[in-house]
C-alpha atoms as one frame of an Amber mdcrd trajectory, in Angstrom:
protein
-181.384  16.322  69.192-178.197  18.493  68.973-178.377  18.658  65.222-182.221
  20.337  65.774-181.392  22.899  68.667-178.573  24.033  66.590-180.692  24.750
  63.915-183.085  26.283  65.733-180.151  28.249  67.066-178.929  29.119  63.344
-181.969  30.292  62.455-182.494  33.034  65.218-179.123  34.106  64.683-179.497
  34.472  61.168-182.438  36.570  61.960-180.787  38.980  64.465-178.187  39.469
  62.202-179.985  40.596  59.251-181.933  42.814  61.385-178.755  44.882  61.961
-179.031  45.431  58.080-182.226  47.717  58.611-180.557  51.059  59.094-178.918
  50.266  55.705-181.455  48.544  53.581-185.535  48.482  53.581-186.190  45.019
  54.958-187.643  43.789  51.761-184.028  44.059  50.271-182.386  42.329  52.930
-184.859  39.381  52.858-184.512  39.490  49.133-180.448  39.399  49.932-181.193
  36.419  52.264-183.073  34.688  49.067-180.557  35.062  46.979-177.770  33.732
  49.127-179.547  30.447  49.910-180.582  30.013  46.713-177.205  30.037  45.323
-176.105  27.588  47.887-178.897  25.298  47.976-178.541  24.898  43.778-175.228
  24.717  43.955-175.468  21.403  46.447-179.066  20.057  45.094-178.492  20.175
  41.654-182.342  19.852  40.848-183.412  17.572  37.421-186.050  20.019  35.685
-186.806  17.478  33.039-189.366  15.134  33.110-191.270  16.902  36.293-195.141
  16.670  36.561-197.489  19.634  36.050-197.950  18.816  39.484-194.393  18.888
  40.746-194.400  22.193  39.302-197.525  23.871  40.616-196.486  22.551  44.109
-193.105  24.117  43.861-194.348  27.426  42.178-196.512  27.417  45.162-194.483
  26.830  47.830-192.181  29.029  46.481-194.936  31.780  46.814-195.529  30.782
  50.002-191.775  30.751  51.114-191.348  34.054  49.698-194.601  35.778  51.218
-193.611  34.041  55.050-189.783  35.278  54.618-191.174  38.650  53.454-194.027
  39.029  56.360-191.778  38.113  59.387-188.859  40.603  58.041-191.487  43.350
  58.295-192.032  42.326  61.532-188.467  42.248  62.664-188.636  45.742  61.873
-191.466  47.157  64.250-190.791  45.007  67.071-188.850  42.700  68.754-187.548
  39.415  67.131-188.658  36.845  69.952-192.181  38.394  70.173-192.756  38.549
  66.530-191.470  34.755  66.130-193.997  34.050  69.815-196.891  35.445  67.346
-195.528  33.910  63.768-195.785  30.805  65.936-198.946  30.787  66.000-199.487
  29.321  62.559-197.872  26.047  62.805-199.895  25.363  66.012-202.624  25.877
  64.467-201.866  23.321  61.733-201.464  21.167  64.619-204.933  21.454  66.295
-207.029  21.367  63.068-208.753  18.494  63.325-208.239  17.465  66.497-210.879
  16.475  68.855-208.682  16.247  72.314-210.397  18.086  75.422-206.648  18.922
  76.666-205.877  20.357  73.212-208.347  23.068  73.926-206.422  23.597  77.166
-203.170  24.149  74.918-205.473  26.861  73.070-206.198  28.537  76.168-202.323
  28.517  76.968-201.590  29.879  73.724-204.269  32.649  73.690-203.417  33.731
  77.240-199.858  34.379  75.958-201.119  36.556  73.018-202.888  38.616  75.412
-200.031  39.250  77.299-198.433  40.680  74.385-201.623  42.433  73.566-202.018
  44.406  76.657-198.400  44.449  78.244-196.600  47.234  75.295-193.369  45.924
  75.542-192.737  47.053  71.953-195.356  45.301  70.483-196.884  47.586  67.371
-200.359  47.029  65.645-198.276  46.734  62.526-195.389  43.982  63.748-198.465
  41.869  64.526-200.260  42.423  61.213-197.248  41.135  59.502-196.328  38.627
  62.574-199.817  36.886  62.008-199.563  36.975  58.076-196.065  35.077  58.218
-197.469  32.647  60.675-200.341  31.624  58.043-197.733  31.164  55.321-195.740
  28.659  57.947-199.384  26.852  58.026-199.071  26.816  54.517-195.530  26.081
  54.242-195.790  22.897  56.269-197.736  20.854  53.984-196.854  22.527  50.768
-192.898  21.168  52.030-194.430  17.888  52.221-196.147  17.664  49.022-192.567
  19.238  47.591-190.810  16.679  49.578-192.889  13.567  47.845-192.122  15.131
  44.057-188.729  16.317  44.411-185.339  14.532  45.690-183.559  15.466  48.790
-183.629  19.396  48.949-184.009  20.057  45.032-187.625  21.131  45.735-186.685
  23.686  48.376-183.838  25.270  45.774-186.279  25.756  43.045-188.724  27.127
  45.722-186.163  29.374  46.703-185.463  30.649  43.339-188.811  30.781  42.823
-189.517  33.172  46.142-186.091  35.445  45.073-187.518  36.084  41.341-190.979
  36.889  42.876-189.321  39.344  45.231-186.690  40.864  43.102-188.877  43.750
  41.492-189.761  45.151  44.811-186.016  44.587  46.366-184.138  46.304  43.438
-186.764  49.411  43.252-186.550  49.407  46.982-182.676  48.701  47.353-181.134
  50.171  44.168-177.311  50.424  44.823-177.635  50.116  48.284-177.545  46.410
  47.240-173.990  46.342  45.604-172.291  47.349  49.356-170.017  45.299  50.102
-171.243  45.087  53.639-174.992  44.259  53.075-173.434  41.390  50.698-171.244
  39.661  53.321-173.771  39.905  55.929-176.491  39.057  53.313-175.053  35.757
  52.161-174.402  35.298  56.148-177.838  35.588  57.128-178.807  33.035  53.503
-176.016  30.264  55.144-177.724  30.773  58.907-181.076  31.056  58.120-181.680
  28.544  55.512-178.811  26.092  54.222-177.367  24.989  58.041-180.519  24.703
  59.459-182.317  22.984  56.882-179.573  20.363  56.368-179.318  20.057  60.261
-183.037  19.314  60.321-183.242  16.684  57.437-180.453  15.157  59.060-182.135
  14.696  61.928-185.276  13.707  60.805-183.366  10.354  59.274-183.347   9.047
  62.901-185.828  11.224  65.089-189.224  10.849  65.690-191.515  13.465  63.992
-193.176  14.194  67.316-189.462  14.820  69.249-188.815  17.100  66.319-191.882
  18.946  66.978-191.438  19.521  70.359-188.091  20.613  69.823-189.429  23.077
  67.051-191.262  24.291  69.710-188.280  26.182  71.597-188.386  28.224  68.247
-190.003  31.831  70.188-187.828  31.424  73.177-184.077  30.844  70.802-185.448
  33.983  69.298-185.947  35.884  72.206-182.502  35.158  73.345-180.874  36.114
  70.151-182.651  39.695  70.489-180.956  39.868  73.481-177.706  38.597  72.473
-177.124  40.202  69.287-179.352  43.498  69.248-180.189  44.181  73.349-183.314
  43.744  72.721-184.527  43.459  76.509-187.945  41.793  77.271-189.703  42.514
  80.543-191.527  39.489  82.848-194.680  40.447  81.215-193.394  39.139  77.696
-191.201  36.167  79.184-193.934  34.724  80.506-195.850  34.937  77.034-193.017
  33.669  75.010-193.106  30.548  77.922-196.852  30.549  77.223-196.714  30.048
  73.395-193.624  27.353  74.065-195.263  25.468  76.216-198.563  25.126  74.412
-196.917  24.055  71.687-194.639  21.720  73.210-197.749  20.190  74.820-199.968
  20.312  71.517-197.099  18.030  69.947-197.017  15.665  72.977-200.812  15.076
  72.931-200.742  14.532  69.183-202.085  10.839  67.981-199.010   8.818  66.640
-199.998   7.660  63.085-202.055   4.195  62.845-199.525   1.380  62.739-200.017
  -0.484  59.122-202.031  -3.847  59.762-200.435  -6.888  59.272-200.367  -8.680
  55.852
């Protein structure tokens, strides 16, 4: 459990502190910084084997690399009109979608409710929220729906975190056209590059190794619940690292959006035990 809340803690942080990076860099440079760090990292410890691979294993990767890329990109233009717990409260919503479709649970639809009350909140309470934070809010959110079985399809190709390093590089090559234009030698400062290669190690290599880690021993629905604290960590890193201040209006839809979550992971059905030989 520790091992998950800390990455969930790693994340945010990572988050908050690339958003200090705005008044120096566009954020499509500093996520493209972010990409660059982790990949280093994560090919420097995976290693990947490119030989022998599957058309398949590659048009997954290429994919998810796309899709890694686009949901990096999307909640980084968020960061920038609002603030980072209620853009990560609305990015939410993707993965909790993944998580009703297909299920035909009357209390599910109560967890929809939950979840669209807390939207509204944010809809009609201000509180920072911009037309243009939630554009890009609700565009990374559909890339985590993506992401989550495109990293499963990776996971069953590729060894250990190989897959996600060649995503990664993927996602930084895809972005780099835009970031250099964008950053030019704004890129070289030796600030934006230690805090850049801070924000790769928080946001991707710790918490990623944290959570495979933990996988190895927890139950996938545990994990999900946990992952479910993800808007609320958020929140309080805003207000840790950048002051971003929420009022009771948005608390309660950040709660909202947690707790419907939470509770569409409880209710989930546990996979069919195999029948006996």
């Amino acid at each position: 459990m520790w091992l998950v809340l800390a990455g969930i803690a790693s994340v945010q942080l990572g988050a908050a502190f690339s958003k200090q990076l705005f008044t120096l860099l566009e954020p499509t440079a500093v996520v493209w910084l972010r990409l660059v760090a982790s990949s280093i990292i994560l090919l420097a410890i995976a290693r990947p084997r490119l030989r022998g691979r599957s058309r398949v294993d590659w048009r997954t990767v290429l994919l998810f690399g796309l899709v890694l890329g686009t949901m990096n990109w999307a909640i980084y233009q968020s960061f920038a009109r609002m603030p980072l717990g209620l853009a990560v409260t609305i990015e939410f919503l993707g993965p909790l979608t993944v998580a009703l479709v297909g299920s035909r649970k009357k209390l599910d639809l109560a967890w929809v409710g939950l979840a669209a009350l807390g939207v509204a909140l944010l809809g009609f309470g201000g509180g920072g929220v911009t037309v243009g934070g939630v554009v890009f809010a609700l565009l990374a959110g559909a890339a985590w729906g993506l992401y989550i079985p495109l990293s499963a399809a990776v996971g069953r190709g590729w060894d250990g975190l190989s897959g996600l390093a060649v995503a990664s590089l993927v996602g930084t090559v895809a972005l780099a056209p835009f970031a250099i234009a964008i950053g030019g030698a704004d890129l070289l400062g030796t600030r934006v590059l230690v805090v850049g290669a801070l924000v790769g190690l928080l946001s991707s290599v710790i918490p990623y190794s944290f959570e495979m880690a933990a996988l190895r021993t927890m139950p996938p629905r545990v994990f999900g619940i946990l992952m479910s604290l993800e808007p609320a960590a958020a929140a309080m890193a805003g207000l840790l690292v950048l002051s971003e201040q929420l009022g009771v209006r948005e608390w309660v839809a950040v709660v909202c959006v947690v707790v419907a979550s939470a509770g569409v992971t409880r209710s989930a059905t546990p996979p069919a035990a195999p029948a006996p030989d």
